[in-house]
N, C-alpha and C positions, 0 to 999 in steps of 0.2 A: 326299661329302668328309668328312663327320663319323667313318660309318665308317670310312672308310681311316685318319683318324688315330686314331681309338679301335684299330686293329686294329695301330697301328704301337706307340702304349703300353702294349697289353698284349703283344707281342712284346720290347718293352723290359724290360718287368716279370717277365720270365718269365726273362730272360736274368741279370738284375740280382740274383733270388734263387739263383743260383748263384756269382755274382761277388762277391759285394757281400753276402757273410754277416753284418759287424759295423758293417753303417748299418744307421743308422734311417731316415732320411729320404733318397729322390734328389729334387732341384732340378731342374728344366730354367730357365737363362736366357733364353735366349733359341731359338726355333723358328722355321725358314724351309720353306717349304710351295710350290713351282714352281709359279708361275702365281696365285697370291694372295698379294695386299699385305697385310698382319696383325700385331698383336704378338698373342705367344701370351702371358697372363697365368700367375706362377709356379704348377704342383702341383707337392702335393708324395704321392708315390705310396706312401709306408711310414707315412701318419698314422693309420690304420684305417679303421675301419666309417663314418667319420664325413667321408672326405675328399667332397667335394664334387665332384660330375660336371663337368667341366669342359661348357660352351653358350657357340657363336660368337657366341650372343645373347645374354650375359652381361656386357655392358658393365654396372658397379656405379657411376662418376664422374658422378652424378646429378645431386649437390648441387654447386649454381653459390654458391645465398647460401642463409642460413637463420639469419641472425640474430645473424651473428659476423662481424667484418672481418677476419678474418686475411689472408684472400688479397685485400682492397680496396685501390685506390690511384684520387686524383683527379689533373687534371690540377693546374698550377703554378696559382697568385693566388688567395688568398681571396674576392676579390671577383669571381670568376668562377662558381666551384662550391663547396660545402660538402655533405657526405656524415656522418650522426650517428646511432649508435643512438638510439631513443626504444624506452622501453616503455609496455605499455598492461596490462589487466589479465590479459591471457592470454599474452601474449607480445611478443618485441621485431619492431622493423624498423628499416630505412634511409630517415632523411630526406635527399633530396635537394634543394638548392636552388642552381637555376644562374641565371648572366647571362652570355650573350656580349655583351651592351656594355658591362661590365665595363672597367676598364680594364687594359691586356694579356692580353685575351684573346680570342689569333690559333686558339688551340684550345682548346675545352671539353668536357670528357669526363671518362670513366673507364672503370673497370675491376676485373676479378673473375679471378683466377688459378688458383685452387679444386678443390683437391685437390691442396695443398702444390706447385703450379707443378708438378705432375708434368705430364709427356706424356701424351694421352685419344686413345686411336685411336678414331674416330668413324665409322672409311672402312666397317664394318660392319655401323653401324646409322644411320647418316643417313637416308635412308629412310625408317626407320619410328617418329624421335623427331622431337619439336617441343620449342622453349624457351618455358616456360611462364612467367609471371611475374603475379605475384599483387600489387597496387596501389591504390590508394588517392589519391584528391584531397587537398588538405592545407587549401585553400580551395573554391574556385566549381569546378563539374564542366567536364569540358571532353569531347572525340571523339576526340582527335589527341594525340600526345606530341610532336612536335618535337625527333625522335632519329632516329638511324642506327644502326645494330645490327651487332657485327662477330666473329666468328672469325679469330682470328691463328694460326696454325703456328709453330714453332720455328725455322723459317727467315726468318721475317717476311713473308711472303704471308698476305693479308687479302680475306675476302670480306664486303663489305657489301652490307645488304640497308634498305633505309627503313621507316620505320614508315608502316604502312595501317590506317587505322580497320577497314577488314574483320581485322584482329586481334583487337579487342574480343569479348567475350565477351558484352556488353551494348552498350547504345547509346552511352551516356557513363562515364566514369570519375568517379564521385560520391566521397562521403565513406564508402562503403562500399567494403568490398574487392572489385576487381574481376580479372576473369582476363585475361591476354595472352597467343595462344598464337602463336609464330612457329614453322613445320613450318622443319627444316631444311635439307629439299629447296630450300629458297626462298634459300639463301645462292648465291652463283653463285660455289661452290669452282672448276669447270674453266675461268671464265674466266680465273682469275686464279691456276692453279696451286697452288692453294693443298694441305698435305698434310693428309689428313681424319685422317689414321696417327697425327700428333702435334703437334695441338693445345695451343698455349700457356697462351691466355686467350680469356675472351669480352669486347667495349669497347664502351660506348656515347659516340659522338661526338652533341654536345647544341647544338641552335641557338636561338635565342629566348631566350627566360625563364621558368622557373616554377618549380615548385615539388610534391613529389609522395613519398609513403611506399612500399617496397616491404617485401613481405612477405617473400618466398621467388622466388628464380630456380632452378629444377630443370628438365632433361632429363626427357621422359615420353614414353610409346608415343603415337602416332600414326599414325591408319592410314585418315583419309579420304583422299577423293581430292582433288589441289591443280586440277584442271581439271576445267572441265564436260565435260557430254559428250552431243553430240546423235547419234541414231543415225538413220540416214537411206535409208525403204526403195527399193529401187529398182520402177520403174513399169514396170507389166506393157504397160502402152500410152500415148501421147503424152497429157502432160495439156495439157488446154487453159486460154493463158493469158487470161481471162476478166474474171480481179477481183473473181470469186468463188470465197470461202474456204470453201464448204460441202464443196469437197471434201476439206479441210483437217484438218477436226473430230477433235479425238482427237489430232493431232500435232501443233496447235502448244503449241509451250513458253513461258512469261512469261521478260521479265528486265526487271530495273528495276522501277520500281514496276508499271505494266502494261500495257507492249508486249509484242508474241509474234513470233515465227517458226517455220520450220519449211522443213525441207531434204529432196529427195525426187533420185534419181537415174536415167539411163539410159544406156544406152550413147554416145550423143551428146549428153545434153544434163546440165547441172543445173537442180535447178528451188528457187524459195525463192518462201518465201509471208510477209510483214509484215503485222501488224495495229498500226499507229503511235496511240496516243493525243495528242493534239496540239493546244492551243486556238488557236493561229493555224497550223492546215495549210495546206499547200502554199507555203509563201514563200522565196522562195530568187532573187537576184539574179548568186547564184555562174555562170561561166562560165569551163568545161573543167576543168581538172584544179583548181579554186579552188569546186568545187559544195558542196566540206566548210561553207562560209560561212552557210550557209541551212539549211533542210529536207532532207536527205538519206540516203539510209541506204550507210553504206562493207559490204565485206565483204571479209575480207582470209583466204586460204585454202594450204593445200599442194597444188601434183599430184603429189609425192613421199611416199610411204608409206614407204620407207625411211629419212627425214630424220629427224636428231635433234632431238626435240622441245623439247632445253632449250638450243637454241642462240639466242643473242643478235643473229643479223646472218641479214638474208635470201639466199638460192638463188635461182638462175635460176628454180628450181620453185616459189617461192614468187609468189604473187597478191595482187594489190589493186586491186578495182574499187570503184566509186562510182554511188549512180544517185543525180544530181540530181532531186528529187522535187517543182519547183518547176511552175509553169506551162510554160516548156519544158524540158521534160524532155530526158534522156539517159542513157546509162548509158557510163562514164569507164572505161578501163585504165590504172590511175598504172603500170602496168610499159614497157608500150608508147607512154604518152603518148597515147592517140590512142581516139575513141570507137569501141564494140564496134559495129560495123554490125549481125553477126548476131542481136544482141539481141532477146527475144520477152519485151515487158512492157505491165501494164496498172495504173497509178494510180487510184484509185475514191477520192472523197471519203466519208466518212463524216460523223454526228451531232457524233461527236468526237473524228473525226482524219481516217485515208485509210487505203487499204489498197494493200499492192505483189503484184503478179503476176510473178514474171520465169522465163526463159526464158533460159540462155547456152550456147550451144553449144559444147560441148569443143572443136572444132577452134580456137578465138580460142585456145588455150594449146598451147604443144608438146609432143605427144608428149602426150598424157592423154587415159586411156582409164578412166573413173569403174569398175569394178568393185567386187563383192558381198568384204568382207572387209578394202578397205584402211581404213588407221586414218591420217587426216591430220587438219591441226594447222586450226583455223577460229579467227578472232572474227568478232562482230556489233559494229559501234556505226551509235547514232543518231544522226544531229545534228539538235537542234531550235533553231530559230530564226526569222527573222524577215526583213522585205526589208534590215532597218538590220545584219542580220548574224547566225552562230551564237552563241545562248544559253547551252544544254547540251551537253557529248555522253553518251550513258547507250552502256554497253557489255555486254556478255553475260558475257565470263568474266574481261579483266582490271582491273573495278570503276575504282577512280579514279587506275591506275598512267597515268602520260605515256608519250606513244612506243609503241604497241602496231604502228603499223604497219612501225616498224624493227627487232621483235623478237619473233620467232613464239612464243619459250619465254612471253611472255605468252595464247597463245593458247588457245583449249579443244581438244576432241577432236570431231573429225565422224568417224563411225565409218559407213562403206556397208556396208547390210546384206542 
């Protein structure tokens, strides 16, 4: 693509230095390119030696805040939110201090419009920036901001995304400066239509109370990956489900502090192996689709490799089983309602926890046939708890987001290899 239109400008250019003896300068406004969404930023092609290459990856609208209010606005009532330069010896920032018990205040927020309310076509590099935001405690440290995070269009479509302590750059937000980096894969533009072409403002809607300094809010590259990703190989012959993990070794992987799993495949079967840490293992009073209650381990999966991975609402292809991991045991299909008979598993008590052996046989899901190369969408979570009920649940890839079993776009990547 780059080519062709480099190759359309200097066909322009060439034409232009016959027509166009007595300019200096040609403009392009505006440029439309069949089949990509884009604003083409103004060159200008008669500036000299010095004009600048135009790059698709050249988005410049970087600077959100940096120590100027020009483009700042709060919501109404003083005693809701207050927003104030301070300076310090090196430089300024923005103090923020909010109360939603304030009195009238049904909304508390603000906002940054930044880069004179121009329009920021983002639909280019979304992908590959994160909103980073640099911060500070003003009192006692805390984990959590008690904010919502938001991109508006010029149309008024809004995607918001909540604040996750896996943000943090550190553990807590002290009285030092600290980093906040929100990738902007994470805003959910398609569900809500929103135009990434011509962004208005960025708004943070604020609940609770506090109090906090920002430094600088800027767009920056980003280019890890937002999902795990377990790769999972397939078994040259039936592994036997035992309860011993020595066959194991070498592929299981930790999440949370330090549980492991690990996924292995065949043409008829999947195979997954748990090592649970757990000081009151095995308890779980749960019965049928109610097992999440107790000791459990859920695993909720695609048999669709062609599904979109950042969709919000489940597919007929999409999975959710459950194995109660209590004294009696089972293992649950929240799709079907109804326990997996064909199940092949082995629960082992350990020093300090248990370990899961399982066994499910592809034929319990329609039409899936595990194959070398597809790439579907998985979570792990644990529930740990007790006979009086679930305590925790610790999850693999979507940490302490709610809802992961109604929404795969929280899920990681199991990749058959």
């Amino acid at each position: 693509m780059q080519l062709l239109i480099r190759n359309i400008l200097f066909s322009i250019l060439m034409l232009s230095a016959f027509t166009l003896e007595a300019q200096d300068t040609l403009v392009f406004d505006n440029m439309s390119v069949v089949g990509k969404k884009s604003i083409f930023k103004k060159v200008g092609l008669y500036d000299g030696a010095d004009v600048e290459e135009y790059n698709i990856r050249g988005f410049t609208q970087t600077t959100i805040f940096n120590g100027s209010l020009g483009d700042f606005w709060t919501s109404d009532g003083s005693n809701c939110i207050t927003g104030k330069i301070v300076s310090d010896e090196t430089s300024q920032s923005l103090r923020v201090k909010w109360d939603q018990g304030g009195s009238n205040c049904d909304w508390v927020g603000m906002g940054f419009g930044w880069d004179s309310w121009s329009g920021k076509d983002l639909g280019y590099v979304a992908d590959t920036l994160a909103l980073e935001m640099t911060v500070r405690s003003v009192d006692k440290p805390f984990t959590n901001i008690p904010w919502a995070l938001c991109l508006e269009d010029y149309s008024g479509g809004q995607a918001w995304v909540g604040f996750n302590k896996s943000f943090l750059s550190e553990k807590s937000i002290t009285k030092e400066w600290n980093k906040v980096t929100i990738p902007l894969q994470l805003f959910p533009y398609e569900d809500f239509d929103v135009d990434l072409s011509n962004i208005k403002q960025f708004m943070v809607q604020m609940f609770g109370s506090g109090e906090l300094e920002i430094k600088s809010i800027e767009l920056i590259p980003f280019a890890e990956k937002l999902k795990n990703e377990f790769i999972a190989n397939e078994s040259a012959e039936k592994i036997s489900v035992d309860g011993n993990l020595k066959d194991w070794e070498g592929s299981l992987t930790q999440f949370g502090d330090s549980h492991s799993f690990a996924v292995n495949h065949s043409p008829d079967s999947l195979y997954f192996a748990f090592n649970i840490i757990d000081d009151t293992p095995r308890q779980n009073k749960g019965t049928k689709e109610n097992l999440w209650k107790g000791d459990a381990i859920e695993i909720a999966f695609s048999t669709n490799p062609s599904a979109n991975p950042k969709r919000s609402f489940l597919l007929m292809s999409d999975q959710h089983i459950g194995i109660n991991c209590g004294e009696d045991s089972y293992v649950w299909n929240w799709k079907s309602n109804s326990i997996i008979d064909g199940a092949n598993y082995t629960i082992t008590s350990t020093k300090d926890g248990y370990t899961l052996e399982l066994a499910i046989p592809t034929n319990a899901f329609y039409k899936f046939q595990p194959k070398s190369g597809f790439n579907l969408d998985m979570e792990i979570a644990v529930d740990l708890g007790t006979l009086e009920g679930r305590k925790e649940q610790i999850r693999w890839n979507s940490g302490h987001e709610p809802g992961f079993h109604k929404s795969p776009k929280k899920w990681g990547a199991l990749i058959l290899n």
